[in-house]
C-alpha positions as CSV (number, residue, x, y, z in Angstrom):
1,X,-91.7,-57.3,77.0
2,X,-89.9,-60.5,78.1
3,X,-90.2,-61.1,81.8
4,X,-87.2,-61.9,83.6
5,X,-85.9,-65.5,84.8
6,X,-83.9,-66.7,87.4
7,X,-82.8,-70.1,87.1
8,X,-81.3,-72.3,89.2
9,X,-79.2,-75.4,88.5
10,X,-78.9,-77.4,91.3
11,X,-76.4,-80.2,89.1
12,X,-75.7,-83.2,91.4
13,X,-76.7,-81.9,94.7
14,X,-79.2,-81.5,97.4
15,X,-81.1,-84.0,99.7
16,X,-84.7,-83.3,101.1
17,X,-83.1,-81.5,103.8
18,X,-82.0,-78.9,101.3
19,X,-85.9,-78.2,100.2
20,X,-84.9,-75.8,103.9
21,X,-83.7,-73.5,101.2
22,X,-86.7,-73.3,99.0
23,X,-88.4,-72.7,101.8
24,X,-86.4,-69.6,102.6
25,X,-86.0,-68.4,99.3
26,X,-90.1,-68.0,98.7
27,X,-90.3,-66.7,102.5
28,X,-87.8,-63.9,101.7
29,X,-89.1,-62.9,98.3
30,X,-92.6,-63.7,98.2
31,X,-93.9,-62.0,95.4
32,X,-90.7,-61.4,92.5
33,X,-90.8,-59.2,89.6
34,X,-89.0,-62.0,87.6
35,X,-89.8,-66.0,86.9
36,X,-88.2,-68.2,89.1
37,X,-87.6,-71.6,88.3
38,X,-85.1,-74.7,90.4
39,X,-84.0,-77.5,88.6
40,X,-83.1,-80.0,91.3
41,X,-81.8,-83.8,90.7
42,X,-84.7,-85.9,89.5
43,X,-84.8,-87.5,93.1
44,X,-86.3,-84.3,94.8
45,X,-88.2,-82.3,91.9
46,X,-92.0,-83.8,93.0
47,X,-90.9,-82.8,96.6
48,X,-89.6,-79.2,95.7
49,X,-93.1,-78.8,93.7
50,X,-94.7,-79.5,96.9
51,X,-92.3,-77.4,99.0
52,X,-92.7,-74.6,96.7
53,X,-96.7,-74.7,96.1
54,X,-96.8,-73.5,93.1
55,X,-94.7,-70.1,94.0
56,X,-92.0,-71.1,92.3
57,X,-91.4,-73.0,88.5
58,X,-89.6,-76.5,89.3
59,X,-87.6,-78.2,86.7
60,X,-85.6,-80.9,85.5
61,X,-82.4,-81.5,84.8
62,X,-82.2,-83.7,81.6
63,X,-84.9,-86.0,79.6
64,X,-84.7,-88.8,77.2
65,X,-85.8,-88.2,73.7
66,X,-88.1,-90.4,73.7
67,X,-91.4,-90.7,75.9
68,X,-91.3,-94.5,77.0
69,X,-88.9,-97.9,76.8
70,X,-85.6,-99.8,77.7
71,X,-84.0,-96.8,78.8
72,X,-82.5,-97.7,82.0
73,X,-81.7,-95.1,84.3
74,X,-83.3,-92.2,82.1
75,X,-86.6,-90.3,82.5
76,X,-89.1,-89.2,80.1
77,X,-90.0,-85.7,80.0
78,X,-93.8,-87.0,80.3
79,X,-92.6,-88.3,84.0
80,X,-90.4,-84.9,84.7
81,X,-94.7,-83.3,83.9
82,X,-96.4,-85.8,85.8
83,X,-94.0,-84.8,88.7
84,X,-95.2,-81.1,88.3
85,X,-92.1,-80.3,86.6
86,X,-92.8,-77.2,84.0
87,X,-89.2,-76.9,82.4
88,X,-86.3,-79.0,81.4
89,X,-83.1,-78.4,80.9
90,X,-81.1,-79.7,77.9
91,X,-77.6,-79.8,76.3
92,X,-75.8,-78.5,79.2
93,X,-72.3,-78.3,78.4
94,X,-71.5,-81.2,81.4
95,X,-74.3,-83.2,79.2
96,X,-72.8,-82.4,76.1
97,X,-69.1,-83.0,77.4
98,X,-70.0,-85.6,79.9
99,X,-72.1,-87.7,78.0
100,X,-71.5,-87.2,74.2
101,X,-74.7,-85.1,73.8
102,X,-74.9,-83.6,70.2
103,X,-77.0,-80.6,69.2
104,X,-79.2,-83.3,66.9
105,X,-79.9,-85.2,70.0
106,X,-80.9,-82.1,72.6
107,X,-83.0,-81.0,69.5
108,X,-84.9,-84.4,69.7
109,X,-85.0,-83.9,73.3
110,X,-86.4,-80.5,72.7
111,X,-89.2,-81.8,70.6
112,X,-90.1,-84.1,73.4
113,X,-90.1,-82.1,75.9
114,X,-92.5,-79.5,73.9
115,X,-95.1,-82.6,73.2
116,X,-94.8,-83.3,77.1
117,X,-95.9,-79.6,78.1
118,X,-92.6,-78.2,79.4
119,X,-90.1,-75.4,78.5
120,X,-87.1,-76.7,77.5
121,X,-84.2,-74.5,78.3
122,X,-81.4,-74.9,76.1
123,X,-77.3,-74.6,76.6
124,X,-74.9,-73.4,74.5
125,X,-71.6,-72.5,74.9
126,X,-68.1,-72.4,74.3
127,X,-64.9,-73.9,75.5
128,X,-61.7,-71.6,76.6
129,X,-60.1,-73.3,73.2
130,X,-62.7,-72.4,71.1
131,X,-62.9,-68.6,72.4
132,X,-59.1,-68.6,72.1
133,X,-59.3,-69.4,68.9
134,X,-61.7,-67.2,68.0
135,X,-64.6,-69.5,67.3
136,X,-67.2,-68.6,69.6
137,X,-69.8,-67.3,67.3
138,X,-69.4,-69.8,64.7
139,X,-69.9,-72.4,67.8
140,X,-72.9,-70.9,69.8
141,X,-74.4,-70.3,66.4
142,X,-74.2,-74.1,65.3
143,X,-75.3,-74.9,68.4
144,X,-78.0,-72.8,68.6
145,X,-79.7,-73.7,64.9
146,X,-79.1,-77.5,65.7
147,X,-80.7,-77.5,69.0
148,X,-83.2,-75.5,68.8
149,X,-86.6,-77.5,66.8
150,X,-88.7,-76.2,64.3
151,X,-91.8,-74.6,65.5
152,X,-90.3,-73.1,68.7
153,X,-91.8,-70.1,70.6
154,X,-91.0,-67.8,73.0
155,X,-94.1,-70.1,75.2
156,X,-91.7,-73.3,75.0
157,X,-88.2,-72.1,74.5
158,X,-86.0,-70.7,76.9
159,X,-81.7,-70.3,75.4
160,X,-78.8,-70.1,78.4
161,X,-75.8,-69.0,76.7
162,X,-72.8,-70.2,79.1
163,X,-69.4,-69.9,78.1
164,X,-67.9,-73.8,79.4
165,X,-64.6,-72.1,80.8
166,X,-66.7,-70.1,83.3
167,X,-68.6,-72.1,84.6
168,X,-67.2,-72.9,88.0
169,X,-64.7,-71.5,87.8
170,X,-65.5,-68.0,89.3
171,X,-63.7,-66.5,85.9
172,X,-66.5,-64.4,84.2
173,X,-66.3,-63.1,80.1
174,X,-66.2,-59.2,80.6
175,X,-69.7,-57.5,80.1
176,X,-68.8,-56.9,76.1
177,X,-68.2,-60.5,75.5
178,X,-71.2,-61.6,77.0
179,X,-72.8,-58.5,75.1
180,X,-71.5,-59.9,71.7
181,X,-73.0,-63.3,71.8
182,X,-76.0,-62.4,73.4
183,X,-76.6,-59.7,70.5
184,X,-75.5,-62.6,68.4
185,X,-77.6,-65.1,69.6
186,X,-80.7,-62.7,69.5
187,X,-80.5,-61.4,66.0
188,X,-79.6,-65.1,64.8
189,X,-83.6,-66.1,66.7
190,X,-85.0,-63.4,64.8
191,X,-84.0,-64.1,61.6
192,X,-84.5,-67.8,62.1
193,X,-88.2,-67.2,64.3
194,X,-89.1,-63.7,63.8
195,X,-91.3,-62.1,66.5
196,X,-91.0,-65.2,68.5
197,X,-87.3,-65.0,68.5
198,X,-87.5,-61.6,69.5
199,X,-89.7,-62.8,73.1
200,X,-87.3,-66.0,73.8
201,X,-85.8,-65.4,76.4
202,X,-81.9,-65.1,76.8
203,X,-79.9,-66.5,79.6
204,X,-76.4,-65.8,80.9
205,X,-74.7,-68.5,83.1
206,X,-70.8,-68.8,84.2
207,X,-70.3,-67.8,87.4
208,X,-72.7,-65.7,88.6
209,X,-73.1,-64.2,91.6
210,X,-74.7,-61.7,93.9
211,X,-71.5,-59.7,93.1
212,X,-71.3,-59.5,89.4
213,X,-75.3,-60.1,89.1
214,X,-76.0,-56.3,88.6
215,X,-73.3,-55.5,85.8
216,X,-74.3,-58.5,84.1
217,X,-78.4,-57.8,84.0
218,X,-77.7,-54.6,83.4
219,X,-75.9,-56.2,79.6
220,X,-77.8,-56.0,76.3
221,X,-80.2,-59.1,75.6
222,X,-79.2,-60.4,79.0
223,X,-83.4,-61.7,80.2
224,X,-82.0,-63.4,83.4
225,X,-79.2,-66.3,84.7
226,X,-78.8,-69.9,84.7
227,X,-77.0,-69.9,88.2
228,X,-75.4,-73.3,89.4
229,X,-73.8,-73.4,92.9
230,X,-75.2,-70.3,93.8
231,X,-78.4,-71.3,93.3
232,X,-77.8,-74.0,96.0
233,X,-78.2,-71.2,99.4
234,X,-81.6,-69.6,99.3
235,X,-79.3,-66.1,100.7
236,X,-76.8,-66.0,97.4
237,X,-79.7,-67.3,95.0
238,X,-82.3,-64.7,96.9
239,X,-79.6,-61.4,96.0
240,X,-78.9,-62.4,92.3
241,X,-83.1,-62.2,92.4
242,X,-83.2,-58.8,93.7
243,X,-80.6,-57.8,91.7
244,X,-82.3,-59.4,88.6
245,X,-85.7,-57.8,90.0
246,X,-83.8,-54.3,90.1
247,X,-82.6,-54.7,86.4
């Protein structure tokens, strides 16, 4: 049985006055069916794992591929651990987009991220073009076998399937489209990892919110969300828990 995860991207925002939130998000729902884990900006994740005391997973946001060097202005996923930090995420479509990320280079992140102890949540998506055009599948699917390393387990590996044109946006694919790819993306785990495909768990993200959260945990090989802004308010991130709690 996978356990449920609630994720929360915080992107580029938050100061320590927003660990308030944190605060009230483990206050209201002190003991949650499901996993919850916050990926703040790397200036506030060792002062969220001390706000949240080890009642909550903390994570980062990004990591460099390699653990050590003349990276300026990049962090190691060995420093994101030493922090506290038990998850990263990597190949977020504003990563990918943003900063020229391919799938070869989230994979290497990946693979450091597994040698430094965390679980490396991994993006894919499409764009509004490629869905038009019909190419979703054929998309996710590349992404998905050229991100994901060899030797991954359910343990280390955690996939967010988020469709780049909802993200946002407040636009969110109808329950049958996220269906399809998360079918998709689950027998292509399988055949590729076998059992531990089968526990990895499966993320939806694009525009979720405490008003769409039940429909969409209630889809097939939906395990949880990757939320972004609402994620940010311990209140709208505290009802897509309950809702992911209820599923």
């Amino acid at each position: 049985m996978r356990r449920k995860l609630a994720a929360g991207n915080w992107k580029m925002n938050g100061t320590k006055a927003s660990l308030a939130e944190v605060a009230a998000l483990i206050a209201a729902h002190p003991d949650p069916k499901s996993e919850v884990l916050l990926c703040p900006p790397a200036t506030l994740v060792a002062a969220m794992v001390a706000t949240a005391a080890g009642r909550i997973a903390v994570g980062g946001q990004d990591c460099h591929m390699k653990a050590a060097g003349a990276h300026t202005g990049d962090i190691a996923a060995e420093m994101l651990a030493d922090c506290g930090a038990s998850h990263v995420i990597l190949g977020h479509s504003e990563r990918r987009a943003d900063h020229g990320e391919s799938s070869e280079m989230v994979c290497a992140k990946a693979t450091a991220a597994r040698a430094a102890g965390l679980v490396a949540v991994i993006c894919v998506g499409e764009t509004e073009a490629q869905r038009d055009a019909g190419e979703t599948l054929a998309l996710v699917g590349a992404q998905l076998a050229g991100s994901v390393p060899d030797g991954a387990t359910a343990a280390n590996t955690v996939i967010a399937y988020e469709p780049v044109w909802a993200i946002g946006t407040g636009r969110t694919p109808t329950l049958e489209q996220i269906a399809e790819v998360h079918d998709f993306l689950r027998a292509e785990l399988v055949a590729r990892f076998g059992a531990e495909g089968e526990g990895m768990r499966l993320l939806y993200g694009g525009s979720v919110k405490p008003s769409n959260a039940t429909e969409i945990f209630a889809t097939s090989n939906v395990d949880g969300a990757l939320v972004g802004g609402a994620s940010l308010k311990a209140a709208d991130f505290g009802a897509i828990l309950s809702a992911l709690d209820a599923a």
